[in-house]
N, C-alpha and C positions, 0 to 999 in steps of 0.2 A: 575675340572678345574676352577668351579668359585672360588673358594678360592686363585687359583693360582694372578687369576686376580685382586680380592679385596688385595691382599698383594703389587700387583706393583703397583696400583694407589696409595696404602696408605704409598708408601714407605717401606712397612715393612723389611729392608735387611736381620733380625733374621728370618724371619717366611720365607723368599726365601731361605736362608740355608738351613735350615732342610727340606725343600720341595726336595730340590735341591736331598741331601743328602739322602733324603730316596728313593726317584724314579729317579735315571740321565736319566731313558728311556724320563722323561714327561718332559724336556729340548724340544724336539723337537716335541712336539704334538701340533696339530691346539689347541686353547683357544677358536676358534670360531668356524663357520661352511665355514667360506671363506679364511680357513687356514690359517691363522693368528696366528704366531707362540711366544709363551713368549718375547721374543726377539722383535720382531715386532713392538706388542703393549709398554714396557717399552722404544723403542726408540718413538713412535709416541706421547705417553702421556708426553716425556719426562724424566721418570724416574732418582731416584738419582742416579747418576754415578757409585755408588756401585752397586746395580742391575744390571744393563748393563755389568760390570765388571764380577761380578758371573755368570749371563750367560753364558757370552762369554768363560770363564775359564771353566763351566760344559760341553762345547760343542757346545754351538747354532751355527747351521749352518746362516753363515752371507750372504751366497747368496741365500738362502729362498726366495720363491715369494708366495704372495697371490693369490688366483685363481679367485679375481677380476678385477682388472688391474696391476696383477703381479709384483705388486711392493716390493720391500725390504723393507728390516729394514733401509738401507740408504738413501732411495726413502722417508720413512715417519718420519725420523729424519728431513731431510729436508723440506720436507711439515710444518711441524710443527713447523721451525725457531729453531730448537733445536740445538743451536751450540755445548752444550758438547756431547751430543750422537756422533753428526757430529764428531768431534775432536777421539773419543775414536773407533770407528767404523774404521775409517783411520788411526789408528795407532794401531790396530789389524789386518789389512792383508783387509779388504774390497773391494772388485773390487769396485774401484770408476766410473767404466763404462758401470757398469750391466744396460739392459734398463727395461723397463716395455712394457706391451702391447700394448702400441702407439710408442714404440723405443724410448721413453725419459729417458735420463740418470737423474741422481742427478743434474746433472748442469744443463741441462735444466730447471727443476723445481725450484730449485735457479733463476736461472735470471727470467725467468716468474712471480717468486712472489717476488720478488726485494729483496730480503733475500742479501745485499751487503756483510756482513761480513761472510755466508756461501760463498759466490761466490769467496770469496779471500780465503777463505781456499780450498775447493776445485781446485781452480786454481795455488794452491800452493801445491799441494800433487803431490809429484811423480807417472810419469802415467798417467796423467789425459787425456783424450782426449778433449780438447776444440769443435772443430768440426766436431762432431757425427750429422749423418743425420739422424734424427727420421725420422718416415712411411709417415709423409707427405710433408716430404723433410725440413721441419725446422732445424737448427743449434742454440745453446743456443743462441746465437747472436740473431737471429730473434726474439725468443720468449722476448727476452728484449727490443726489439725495439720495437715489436706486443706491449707491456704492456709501453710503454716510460717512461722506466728504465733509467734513462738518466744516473746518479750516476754507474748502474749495467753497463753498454755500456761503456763506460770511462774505467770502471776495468778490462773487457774484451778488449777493445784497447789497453791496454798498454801490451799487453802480444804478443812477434813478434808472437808467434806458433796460434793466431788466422785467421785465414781466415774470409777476410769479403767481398768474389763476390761469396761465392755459390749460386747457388738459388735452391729455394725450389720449389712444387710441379706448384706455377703459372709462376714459372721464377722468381720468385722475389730475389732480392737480398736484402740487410739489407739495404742498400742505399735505393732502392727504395720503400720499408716500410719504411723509417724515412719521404722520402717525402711525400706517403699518408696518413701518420702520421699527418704529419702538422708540423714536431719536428726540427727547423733549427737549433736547438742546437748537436742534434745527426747526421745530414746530414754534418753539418761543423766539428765532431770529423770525420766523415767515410773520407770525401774527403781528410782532413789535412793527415789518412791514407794510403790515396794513394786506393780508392774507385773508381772502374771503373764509370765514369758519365754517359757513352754513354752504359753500359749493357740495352739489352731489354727484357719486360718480354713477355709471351707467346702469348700476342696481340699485339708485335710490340709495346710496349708503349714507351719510354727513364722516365729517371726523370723530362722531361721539359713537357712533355705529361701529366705524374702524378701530376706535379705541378699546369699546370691552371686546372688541374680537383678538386682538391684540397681548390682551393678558399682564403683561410684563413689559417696562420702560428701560429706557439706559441715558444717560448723557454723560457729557465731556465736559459741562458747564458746572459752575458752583449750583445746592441744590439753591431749589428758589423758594423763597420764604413763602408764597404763598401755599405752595405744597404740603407743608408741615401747619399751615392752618386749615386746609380742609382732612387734614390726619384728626385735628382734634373734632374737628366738626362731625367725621364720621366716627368716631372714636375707633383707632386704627394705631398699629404700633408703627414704630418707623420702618421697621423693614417694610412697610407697603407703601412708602415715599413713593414711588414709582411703578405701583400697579394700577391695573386699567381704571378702575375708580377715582381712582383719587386724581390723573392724569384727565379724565372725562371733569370731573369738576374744574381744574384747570382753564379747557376749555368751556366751559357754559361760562363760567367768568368772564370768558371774552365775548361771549355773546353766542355760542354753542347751543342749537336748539334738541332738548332732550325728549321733543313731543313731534321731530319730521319722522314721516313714516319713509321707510322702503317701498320699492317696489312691490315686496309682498305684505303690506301692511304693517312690519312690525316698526317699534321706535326703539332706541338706542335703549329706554329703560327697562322695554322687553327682553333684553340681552342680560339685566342686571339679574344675577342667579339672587343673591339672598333679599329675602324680604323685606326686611330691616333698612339693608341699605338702600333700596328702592324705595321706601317712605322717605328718609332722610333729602335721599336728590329731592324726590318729590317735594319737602318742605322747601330744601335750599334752594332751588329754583322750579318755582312755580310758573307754569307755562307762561308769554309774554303775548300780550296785543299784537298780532300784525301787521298793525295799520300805524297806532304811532307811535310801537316798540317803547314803551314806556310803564304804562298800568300793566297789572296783570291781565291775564285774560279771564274772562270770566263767564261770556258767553257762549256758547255752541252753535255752529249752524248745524240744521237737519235733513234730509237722515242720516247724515254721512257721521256726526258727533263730535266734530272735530273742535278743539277749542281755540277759536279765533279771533274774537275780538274784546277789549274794557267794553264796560257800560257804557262808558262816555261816547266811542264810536259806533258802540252798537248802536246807538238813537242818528245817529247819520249815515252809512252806510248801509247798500244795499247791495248783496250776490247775487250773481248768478248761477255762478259755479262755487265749488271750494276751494278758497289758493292753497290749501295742504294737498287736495286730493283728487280736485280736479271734478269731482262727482258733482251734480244737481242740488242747488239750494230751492229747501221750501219755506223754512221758517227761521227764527233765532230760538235758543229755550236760556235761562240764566243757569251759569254751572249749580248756584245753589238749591236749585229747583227739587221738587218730592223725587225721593229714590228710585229706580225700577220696580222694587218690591211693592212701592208705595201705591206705583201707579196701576201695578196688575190687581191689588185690591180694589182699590176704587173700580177699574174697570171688569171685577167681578163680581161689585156689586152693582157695577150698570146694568150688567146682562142679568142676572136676577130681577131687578126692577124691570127689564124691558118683557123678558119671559112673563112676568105674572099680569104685564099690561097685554102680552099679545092674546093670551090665554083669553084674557074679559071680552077684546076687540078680535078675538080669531085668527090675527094676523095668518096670510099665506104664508102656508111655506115654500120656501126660496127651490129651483128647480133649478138645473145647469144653464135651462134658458135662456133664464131670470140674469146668469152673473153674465151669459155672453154678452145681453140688452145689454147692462149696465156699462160692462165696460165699452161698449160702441158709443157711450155717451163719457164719458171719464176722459178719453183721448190724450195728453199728456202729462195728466192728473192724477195717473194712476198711482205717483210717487207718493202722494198725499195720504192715501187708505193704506199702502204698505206702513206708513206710522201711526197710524189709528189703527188698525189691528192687528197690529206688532208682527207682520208675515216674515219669518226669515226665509229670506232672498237668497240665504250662501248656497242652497244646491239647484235655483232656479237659471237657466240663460236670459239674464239681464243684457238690454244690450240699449244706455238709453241717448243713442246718436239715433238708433234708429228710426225710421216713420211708421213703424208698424205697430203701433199702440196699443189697437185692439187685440192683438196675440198678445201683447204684454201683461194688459191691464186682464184679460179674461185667465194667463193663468197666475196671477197673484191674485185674484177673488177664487178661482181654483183651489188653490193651498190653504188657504184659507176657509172653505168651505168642507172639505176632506178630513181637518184637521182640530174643527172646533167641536162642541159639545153640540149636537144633533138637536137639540132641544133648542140651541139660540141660532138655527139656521132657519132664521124665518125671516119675513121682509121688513119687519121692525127692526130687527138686530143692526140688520143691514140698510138702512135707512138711517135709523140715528150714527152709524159711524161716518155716512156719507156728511152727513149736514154738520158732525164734527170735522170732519177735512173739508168741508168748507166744497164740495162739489155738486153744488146744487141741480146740474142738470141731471146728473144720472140719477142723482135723490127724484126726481120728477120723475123719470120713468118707473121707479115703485112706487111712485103716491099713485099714480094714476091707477096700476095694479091694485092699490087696498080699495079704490073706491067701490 
């Protein structure tokens, strides 16, 4: 077989002939030890097009894999930038979609290695699959964005049969690799596509999250006017044309939401370090309605706080859950509503007036009993007294899929009892908060107590 080999590297097409001619069995014998077959190597070297041609006419099989990383003869035509092998391989019968042992087709490995004028051929052969999920969830699309193929990404754009919101193995979309790319030239062809802004990848991230994590931009494109209006808007010099700020406005222009939480609760404006410019976003775009993406948002559902819907849809729809956060809805409150401050006043001049009413009437005082009773009557209500008496819940095991309410509800009256002023731990305090959350049966089992 080394003579097979020393004939394709040197070109030789008389001495492939008669190789051919005397043995057609040795067409398809490994030349290597990682079976690597004639064929193989004259695409991967490149070979004169005649060889390729006399192979393929002697027989080679064209969907042959190496027992490396099982690649073809059209896997390493392409490695190798070889456009005529490319060219002659596809216009012999080639599966242009056979993968190798990571599930990469030929197009993958084109746009990966920005090979533009293989990617237009191949994208231009009948059949082609544009996007194939290789094993770790990549689409050729990725893999040119992963490499900021900016040229390769554009050739892949302009073709409708691509897809560009798959995600791959972390969630990611090609969107959201352009922006931790840093590449705003690729992120403004994806959106001009019509690129989901608001897709999250597997931590809850959006593109506005990616972006201040991000820091710093680049492109290849002229800049874009819109950029240098929110420079002014944040009042910013130009050199921050292209930092994460100003790039995050970008996106919310497109519809970039800067109030989705992560997975660990934080929003992309939690990322924004100065103050300043976190007001600013804040004014520029104020949270949006979820419902008819239009008004601002202005209501809250509770206790979760999240800001979710105008007025207008607040008076028609009804939660059950939270679509930001997935948590239990109990109420609506209007964002313009009295402050936190406001409302700890007033509710510390409830408990003063309830104190000097229990003092006249004697009220009991409340015993561990007392809160087990109550919460046996509260059952999946308990959510309602955690926002009557403001209990933080962040070092409590919340768990509210579950059926066991009464562990629930007994220790959020627990924390709450442990942690209030000893003087308004009586059955009055505890009474008027129930008939404020609106839980009339457990309110019953301490009226029945005063009497």
């Amino acid at each position: 077989m080394e003579d097979f080999r020393q004939k394709i590297r040197n070109g030789d097409v008389e001495g492939i002939q008669k190789l051919v001619k005397k043995d057609p069995t040795i067409i398809n014998k490994p030349i290597y030890g990682d079976g690597t077959t004639p064929l193989m190597l004259a695409c991967e070297e490149g070979a004169d097009r005649r060889i390729i041609d006399i192979l393929i006419k002697a027989g080679a099989k064209l969907g042959a894999k190496d027992n490396w990383f099982g690649c073809t003869a059209l896997h390493l035509a392409v490695k190798g930038n070889h456009l005529h092998a490319v060219e002659i391989l596809l216009s012999r019968g080639c599966d242009v979609n056979l993968r190798d042992k990571y599930g990469y087709t030929p197009l993958h490995l084109a746009c990966y290695r920005g090979n533009l004028h293989t990617v237009d051929l191949l994208l231009g052969h009948n059949g082609i699959d544009a996007n194939v999920v290789a094993n770790n969830g990549d689409t050729p699309l990725h893999k040119a964005v992963q490499k900021r193929e900016y040229k390769v990404v554009c050739a892949m754009l302009k073709q409708d049969y691509v897809q560009f919101d798959i995600k791959n193995h972390r969630e990611m979309t090609p969107l959201l690799l352009a922006v931790s790319e840093g590449h705003v030239g690729m992120v403004h062809q994806l959106i001009a596509k019509g690129a989901d802004v608001n897709v999250v990848n597997n931590e809850g991230n959006n593109c506005l999250h990616l972006a201040a994590k991000t820091k710093r931009f680049h492109s290849e494109v002229e800049p874009l006017s819109i950029l240098d209006k929110y420079l002014k808007h944040l009042k910013l010099g130009k050199k921050e044309r292209y930092s994460d700020v100003v790039v995050a406005c970008y996106l919310a222009h497109h519809g970039a939401n800067f109030y989705c939480k992560n997975k660990i609760g934080r929003t992309p404006l939690d990322l924004i370090e100065k103050e300043n410019l976190k007001k600013t976003l804040n004014m520029l775009f104020p949270p949006q309605c979820r419902w008819c993406q239009k008004n601002m948002a202005t209501v809250r559902l509770q206790p979760c706080g999240d800001l979710v819907l105008c007025e207008n849809c607040s008076s028609e729809m009804t939660f059950k859950r939270c679509p930001m956060c997935r948590g239990y809805t109990l109420s609506k409150s209007e964002f313009e509503a009295p402050k936190f401050e406001d409302r700890c006043v007033k509710k510390e001049a409830t408990c003063q007036e309830l104190g000097a009413a229990s003092q006249a009437i004697e009220s009991p005082v409340l015993k561990e009993k007392d809160l087990l009773r109550v919460a046996k009557r509260l059952g999946r209500d308990w959510w309602q007294i955690v926002i009557v008496l403001e209990v933080d819940t962040t070092k409590l095991k919340i768990d509210d899929e579950s059926n066991v309410t009464v562990k629930q509800g007994y220790q959020i009256l627990y924390e709450w009892f442990k942690n209030c002023d000893p003087e308004t731990r009586t059955h009055a305090t505890l009474r008027a908060a129930l008939e404020e959350a609106e839980c009339f049966a457990a309110m019953e089992c301490l009226s029945l107590d005063a009497k």
